[in-house]
C-alpha positions in Angstrom: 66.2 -25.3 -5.1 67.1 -24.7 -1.4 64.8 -28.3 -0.1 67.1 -30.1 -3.3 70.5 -28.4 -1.4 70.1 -30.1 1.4 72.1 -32.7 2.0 69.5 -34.7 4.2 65.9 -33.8 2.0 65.4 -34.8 -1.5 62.1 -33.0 -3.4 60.2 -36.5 -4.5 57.3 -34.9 -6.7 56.0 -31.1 -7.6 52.5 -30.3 -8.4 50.2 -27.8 -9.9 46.8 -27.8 -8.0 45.8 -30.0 -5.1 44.3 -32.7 -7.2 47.6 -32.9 -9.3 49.1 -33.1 -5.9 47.0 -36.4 -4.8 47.9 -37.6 -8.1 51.4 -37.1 -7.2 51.6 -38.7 -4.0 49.8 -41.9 -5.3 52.8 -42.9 -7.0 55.9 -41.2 -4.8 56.2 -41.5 -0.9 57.1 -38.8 0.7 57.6 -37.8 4.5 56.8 -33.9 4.6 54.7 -32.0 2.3 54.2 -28.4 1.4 50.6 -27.4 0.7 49.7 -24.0 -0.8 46.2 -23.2 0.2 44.9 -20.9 -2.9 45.1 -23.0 -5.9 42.7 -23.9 -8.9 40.6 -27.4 -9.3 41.2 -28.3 -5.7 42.3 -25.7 -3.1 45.5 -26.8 -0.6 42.4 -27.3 2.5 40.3 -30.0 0.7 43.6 -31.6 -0.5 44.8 -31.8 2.8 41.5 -33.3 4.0 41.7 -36.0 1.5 45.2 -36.7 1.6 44.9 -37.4 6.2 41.6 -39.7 4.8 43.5 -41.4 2.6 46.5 -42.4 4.9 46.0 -40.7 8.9 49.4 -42.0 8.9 50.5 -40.9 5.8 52.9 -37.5 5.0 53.0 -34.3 7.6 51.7 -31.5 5.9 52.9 -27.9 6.1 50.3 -25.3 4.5 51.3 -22.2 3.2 50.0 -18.9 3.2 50.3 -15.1 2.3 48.3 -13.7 5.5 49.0 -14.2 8.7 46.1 -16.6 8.9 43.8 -16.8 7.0 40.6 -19.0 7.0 42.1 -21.3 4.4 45.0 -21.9 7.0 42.7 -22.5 10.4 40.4 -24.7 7.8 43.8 -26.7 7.0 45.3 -27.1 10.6 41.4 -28.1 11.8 41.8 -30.9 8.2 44.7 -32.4 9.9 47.9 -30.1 9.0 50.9 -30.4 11.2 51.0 -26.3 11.1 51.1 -23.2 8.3 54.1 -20.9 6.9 53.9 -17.9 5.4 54.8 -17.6 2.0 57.7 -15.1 3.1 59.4 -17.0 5.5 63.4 -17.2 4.6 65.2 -20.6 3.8 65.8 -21.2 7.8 62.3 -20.9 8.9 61.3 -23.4 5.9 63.7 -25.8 6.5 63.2 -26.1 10.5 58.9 -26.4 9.5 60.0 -29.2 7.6 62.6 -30.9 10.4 60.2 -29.8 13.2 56.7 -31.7 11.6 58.7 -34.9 10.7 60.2 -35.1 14.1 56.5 -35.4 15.3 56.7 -31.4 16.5 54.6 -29.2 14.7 55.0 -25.4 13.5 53.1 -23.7 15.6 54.6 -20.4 17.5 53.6 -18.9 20.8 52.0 -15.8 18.4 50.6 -18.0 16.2 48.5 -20.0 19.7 47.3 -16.4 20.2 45.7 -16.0 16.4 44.2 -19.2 16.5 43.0 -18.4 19.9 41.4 -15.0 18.4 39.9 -16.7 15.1 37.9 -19.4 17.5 36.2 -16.9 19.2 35.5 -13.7 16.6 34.4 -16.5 14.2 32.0 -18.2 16.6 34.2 -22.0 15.5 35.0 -22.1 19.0 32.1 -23.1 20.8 33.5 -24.5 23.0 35.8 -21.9 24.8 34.6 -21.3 28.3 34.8 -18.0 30.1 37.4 -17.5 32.9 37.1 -19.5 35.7 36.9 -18.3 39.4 40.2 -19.6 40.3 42.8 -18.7 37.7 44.9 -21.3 38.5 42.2 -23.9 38.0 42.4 -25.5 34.7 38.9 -25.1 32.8 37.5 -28.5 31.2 39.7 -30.0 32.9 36.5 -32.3 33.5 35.5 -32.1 30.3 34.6 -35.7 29.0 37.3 -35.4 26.1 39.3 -35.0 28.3 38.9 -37.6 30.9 41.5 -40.4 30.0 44.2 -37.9 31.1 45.9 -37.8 33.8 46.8 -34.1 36.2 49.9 -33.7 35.4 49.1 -34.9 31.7 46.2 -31.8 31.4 48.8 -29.5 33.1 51.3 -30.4 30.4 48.6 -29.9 27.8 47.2 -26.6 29.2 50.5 -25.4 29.0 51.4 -26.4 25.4 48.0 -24.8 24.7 49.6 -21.9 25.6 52.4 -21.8 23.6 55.0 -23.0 25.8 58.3 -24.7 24.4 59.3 -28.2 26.1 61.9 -26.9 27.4 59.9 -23.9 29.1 57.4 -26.5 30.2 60.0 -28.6 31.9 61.0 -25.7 34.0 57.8 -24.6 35.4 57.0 -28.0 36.3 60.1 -28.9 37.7 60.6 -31.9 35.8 62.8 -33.3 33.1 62.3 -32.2 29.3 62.3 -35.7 28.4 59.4 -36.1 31.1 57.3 -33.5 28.9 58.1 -35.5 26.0 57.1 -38.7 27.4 53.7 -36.8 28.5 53.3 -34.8 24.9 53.4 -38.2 23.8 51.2 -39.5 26.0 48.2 -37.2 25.6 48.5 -37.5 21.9 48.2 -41.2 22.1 45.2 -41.0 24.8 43.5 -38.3 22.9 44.3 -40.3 18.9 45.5 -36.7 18.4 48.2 -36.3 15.1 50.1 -33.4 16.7 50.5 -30.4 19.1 48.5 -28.0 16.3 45.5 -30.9 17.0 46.4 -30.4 20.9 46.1 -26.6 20.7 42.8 -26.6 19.0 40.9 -29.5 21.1 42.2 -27.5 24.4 40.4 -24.3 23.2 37.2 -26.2 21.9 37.0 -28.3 25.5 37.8 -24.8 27.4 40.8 -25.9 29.0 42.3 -23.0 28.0 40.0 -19.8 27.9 40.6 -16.4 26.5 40.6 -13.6 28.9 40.6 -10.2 28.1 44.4 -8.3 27.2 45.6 -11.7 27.4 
């Protein structure tokens, strides 16, 4: 009912499970779609899987959830999800996920870095998250070989989106243009054949360009 109000979305197809939901989306096109993660036959994590290796290219999809995050949620992000909700977000919240993943941006808040962050390493996922380096303001994997087709300033951009920064807060601490972080977001995706920032986020932690310290 609110999505159907809007004067610039249109709901192209409902579904019941996440096979029903495949079903679905083999016979509409649709830009954005809105993934519950609990559901019977075929939860919204394996449906999301199979829906990115169907079509990489194909719709942007939001999971939702009733925790914080959950395991279903990390398990959807890691399966190629542009970012999660939570099942008691208001009308605002769900319509700027939905504007904000098919812009190419994904839903992904400063808080929601730091929970991630915490579910890599109490889980053991994030093998590759490297302890704190000597000099703090050396970025860590930067040499990683994942890494390597980026440029300085591109890992400083991505360190720094790792850490939840906005574009517009990146743009001020490195003194350039927000367009400039754009053009570099961009950039690093390409390099990297990464979908989104979520994808960004996650390979920075697993690489260790970005390591958890203690109170951070």
């Amino acid at each position: 009912m609110v999505l159907d109000a809007q004067p610039d979305m249109v709901v192209v197809g409902e579904a019941e499970d996440g096979q029903h939901a495949l079903e679905v989306l083999g016979a509409v096109s649709a830009d954005v779609v809105l993934m519950d993660i609990r559901m019977p036959r075929m939860d919204g994590v394996a449906a999301t899987e199979e829906l990115l290796r169907r079509d990489p290219d194909g719709p942007k999809v939001v999971v939702l959830t009733t925790f914080d995050l959950d395991e279903y949620a990390y398990a959807a992000l890691r399966a190629g999800a542009s970012g999660f909700l939570l099942k008691d977000a208001g009308p605002a919240d769900l319509l700027a996920a939905i504007h904000a993943v098919h812009g190419g941006d994904a839903v992904i808040a400063p808080s929601t870095t730091r929970r991630l962050v915490e579910h890599l390493t109490r889980d053991g996922a994030g093998q590759g998250v490297a302890p704190s380096p000597a000099q703090p303001d050396e970025p860590v994997g930067a040499d990683h070989p994942r890494l390597a087709a980026l440029t300085p300033r591109e890992v400083e951009v991505m360190r720094a989106v790792a850490e939840g920064r906005s574009n517009a807060e990146i743009s001020a601490e490195l003194y350039v243009a927000e367009a400039t972080v754009k053009t570099h977001i961009g950039r690093i995706l390409h390099k990297l054949a990464l979908r989104d920032r979520v994808q960004m986020v996650l390979l920075a932690y697993d690489t260790g360009l970005v390591a958890v310290r203690p109170g951070s």
